[in-house]
C-alpha positions as CSV (number, residue, x, y, z in Angstrom):
1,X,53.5,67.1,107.7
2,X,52.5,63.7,105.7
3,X,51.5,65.2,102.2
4,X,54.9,65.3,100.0
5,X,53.2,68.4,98.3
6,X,51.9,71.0,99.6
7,X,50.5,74.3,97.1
8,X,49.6,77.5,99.3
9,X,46.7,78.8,96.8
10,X,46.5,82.0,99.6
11,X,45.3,84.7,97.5
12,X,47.8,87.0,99.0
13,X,50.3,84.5,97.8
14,X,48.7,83.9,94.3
15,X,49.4,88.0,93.9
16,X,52.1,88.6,95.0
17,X,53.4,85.8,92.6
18,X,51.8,87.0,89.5
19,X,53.6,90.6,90.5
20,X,56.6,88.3,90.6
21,X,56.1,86.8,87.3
22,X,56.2,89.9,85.1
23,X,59.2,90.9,82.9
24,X,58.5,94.4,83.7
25,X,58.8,94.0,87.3
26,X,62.0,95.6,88.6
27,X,64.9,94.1,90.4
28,X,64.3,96.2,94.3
29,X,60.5,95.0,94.0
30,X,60.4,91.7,93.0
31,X,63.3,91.3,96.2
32,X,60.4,92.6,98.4
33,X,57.8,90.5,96.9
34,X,59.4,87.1,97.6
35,X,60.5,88.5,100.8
36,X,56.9,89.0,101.7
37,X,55.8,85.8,99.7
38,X,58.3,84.1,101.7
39,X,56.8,84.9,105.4
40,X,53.3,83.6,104.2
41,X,55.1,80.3,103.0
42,X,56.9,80.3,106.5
43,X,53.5,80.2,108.1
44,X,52.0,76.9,105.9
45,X,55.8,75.3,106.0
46,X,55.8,75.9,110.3
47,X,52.1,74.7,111.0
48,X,52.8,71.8,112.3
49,X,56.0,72.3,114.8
50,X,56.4,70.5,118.2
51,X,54.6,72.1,121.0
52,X,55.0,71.9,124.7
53,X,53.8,74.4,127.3
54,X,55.3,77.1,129.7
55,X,54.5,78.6,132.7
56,X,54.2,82.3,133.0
57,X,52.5,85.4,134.0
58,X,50.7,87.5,132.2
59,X,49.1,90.9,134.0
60,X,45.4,89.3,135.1
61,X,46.9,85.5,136.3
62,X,49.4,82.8,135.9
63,X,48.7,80.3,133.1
64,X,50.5,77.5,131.2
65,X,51.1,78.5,127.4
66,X,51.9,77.0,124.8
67,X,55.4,77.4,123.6
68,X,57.7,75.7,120.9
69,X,59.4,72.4,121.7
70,X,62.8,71.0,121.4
71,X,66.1,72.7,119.8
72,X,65.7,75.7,117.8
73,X,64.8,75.1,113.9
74,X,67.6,74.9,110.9
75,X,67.0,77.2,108.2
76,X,69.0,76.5,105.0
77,X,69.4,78.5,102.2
78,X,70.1,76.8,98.7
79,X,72.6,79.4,97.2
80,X,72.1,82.0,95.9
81,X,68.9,82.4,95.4
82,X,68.0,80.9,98.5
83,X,68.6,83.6,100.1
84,X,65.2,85.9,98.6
85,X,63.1,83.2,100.9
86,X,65.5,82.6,103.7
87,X,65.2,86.4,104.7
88,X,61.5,86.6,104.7
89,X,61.1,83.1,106.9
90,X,64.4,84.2,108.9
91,X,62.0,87.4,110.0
92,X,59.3,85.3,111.4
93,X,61.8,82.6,112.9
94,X,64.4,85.1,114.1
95,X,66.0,82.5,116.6
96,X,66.3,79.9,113.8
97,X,69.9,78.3,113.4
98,X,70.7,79.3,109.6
99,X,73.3,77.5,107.2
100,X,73.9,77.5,103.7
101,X,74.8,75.2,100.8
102,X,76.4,76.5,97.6
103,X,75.3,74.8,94.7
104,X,75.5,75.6,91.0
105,X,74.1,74.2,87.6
106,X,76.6,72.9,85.3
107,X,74.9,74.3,82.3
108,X,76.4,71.5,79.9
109,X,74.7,68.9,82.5
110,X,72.5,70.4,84.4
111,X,73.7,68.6,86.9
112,X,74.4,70.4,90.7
113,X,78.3,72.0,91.3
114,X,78.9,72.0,95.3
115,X,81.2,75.2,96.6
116,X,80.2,75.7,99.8
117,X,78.5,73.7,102.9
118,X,78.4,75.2,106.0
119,X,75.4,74.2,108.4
120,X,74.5,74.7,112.1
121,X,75.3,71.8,114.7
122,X,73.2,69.0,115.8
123,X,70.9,69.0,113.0
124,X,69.4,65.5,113.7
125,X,67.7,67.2,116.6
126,X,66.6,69.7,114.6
127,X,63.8,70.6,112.6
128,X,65.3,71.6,109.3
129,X,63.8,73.5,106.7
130,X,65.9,73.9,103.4
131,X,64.7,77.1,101.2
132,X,65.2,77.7,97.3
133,X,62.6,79.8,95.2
134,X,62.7,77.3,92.4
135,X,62.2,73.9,92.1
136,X,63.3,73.0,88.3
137,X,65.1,69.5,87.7
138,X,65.2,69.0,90.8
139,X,68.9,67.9,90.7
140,X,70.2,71.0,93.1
141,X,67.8,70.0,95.5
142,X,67.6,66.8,96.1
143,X,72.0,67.1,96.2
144,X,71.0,69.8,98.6
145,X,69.4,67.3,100.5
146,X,71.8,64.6,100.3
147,X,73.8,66.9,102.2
148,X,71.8,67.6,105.1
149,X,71.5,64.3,105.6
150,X,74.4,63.1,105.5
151,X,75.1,66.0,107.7
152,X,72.6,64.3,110.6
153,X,69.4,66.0,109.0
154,X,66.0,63.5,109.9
155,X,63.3,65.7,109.9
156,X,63.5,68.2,106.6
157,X,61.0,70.3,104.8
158,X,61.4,71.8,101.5
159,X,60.2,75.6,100.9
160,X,60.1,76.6,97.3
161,X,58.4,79.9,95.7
162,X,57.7,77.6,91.9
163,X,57.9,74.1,91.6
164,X,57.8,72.4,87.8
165,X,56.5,68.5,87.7
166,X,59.6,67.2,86.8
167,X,61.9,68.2,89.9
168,X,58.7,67.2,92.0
169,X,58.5,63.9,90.5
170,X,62.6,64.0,91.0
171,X,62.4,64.9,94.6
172,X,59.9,62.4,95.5
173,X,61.8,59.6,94.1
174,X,64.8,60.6,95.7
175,X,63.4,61.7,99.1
176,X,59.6,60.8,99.5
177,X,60.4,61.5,103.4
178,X,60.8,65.3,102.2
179,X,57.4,67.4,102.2
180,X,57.4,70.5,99.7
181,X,55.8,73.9,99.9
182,X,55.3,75.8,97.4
183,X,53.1,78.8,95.7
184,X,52.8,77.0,92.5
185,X,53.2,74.1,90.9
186,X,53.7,75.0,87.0
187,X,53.4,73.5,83.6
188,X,56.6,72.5,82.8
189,X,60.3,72.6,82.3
190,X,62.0,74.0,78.7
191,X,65.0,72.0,77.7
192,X,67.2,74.4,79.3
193,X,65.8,73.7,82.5
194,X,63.6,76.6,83.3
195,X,60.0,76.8,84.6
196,X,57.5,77.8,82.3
197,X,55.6,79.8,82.6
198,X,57.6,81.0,85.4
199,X,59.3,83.6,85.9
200,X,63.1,83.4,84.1
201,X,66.4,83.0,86.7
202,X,65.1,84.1,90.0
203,X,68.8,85.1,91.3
204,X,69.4,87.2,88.5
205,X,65.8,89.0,89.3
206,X,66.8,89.2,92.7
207,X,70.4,90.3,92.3
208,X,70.0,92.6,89.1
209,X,72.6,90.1,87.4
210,X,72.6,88.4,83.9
């Protein structure tokens, strides 16, 4: 992937997101919609994967098909939220590695808290996609990203549900080698730090939690 941003205007994917957005929308549905959101993100964020070719047999003939290449792909999940998309993309990549990095937002700073890293092996070998529904400030994920490459990480790809200007901008500066996905790119941060429009604390949607 070249573009550092890409938007998936699919108009399953536009849907589904304005489901999302609602107030009224309750906690076991909007879990489902980014889980469903997150598969037709999976497919843009995946398009372009290494392919080599395997011989096999199907019931007419023997042929040569085209399989993926190289080591099995890295999904992370930013925590906690992470974890809405990471089950969704986790469906269609079931062999994918999977690791996770626990972050939190100081709310004083909003600056990123690590309290957990734990990631799969060889990741410089790996493709490695790192998954968060919200890209804010930006500050979680581009520490999230720090990480994985200081953990080996070469080749990463960042899957977000929203994405506000600012942590784009942010993320670009900090690592222009990192393409984005995402549904949406929205107007604007508040000065606590939350998308707007979008659609409030997407772990506390997604766990019931205040």
């Amino acid at each position: 992937m070249s573009e550092h941003l890409t938007v998936v205007s699919h108009p399953l994917v536009l849907h589904k997101l304005s489901l999302m957005r609602e107030k009224t929308t309750s906690t076991a549905v909007f879990r489902q919609l980014l889980r469903e959101i997150s598969v037709l993100l999976a497919y843009e964020v995946t398009r372009e994967l290494d392919m080599t070719t395997k011989r096999i047999e199907t019931p007419i003939q023997e042929m040569d098909a085209p399989v993926l290449a190289g080591k099995k792909l890295a999904l992370i999940s930013i925590l906690r939220a992470g974890n809405g998309l990471l089950d969704g993309v986790h469906d269609l990549i079931p062999s994918a590695r999977v690791g996770f990095v626990g972050l939190y937002r100081d709310e004083e700073t909003l600056q990123p808290v690590q309290y957990y890293f734990k990631v799969p092996t060889e990741l410089d070998e790996r493709l490695v996609i790192a998954v968060d529904p919200m890209l804010a400030t930006g500050n979680s994920s581009v520490a999230a990203i720090d990480l994985l490459k200081e953990a080996g990480a070469t080749n990463i790809r960042f899957l977000c549900l929203l994405a506000a200007p600012e942590g784009i901008a942010r993320m670009k500066e900090a690592h222009p080698d990192v393409p984005i996905v995402t549904a949406a790119v929205d107007e604007k941060l508040n000065e606590q730090g939350y998308i707007v429009p979008g659609l409030g604390d997407a772990g506390d949607r997604m766990f019931g939690t205040k």
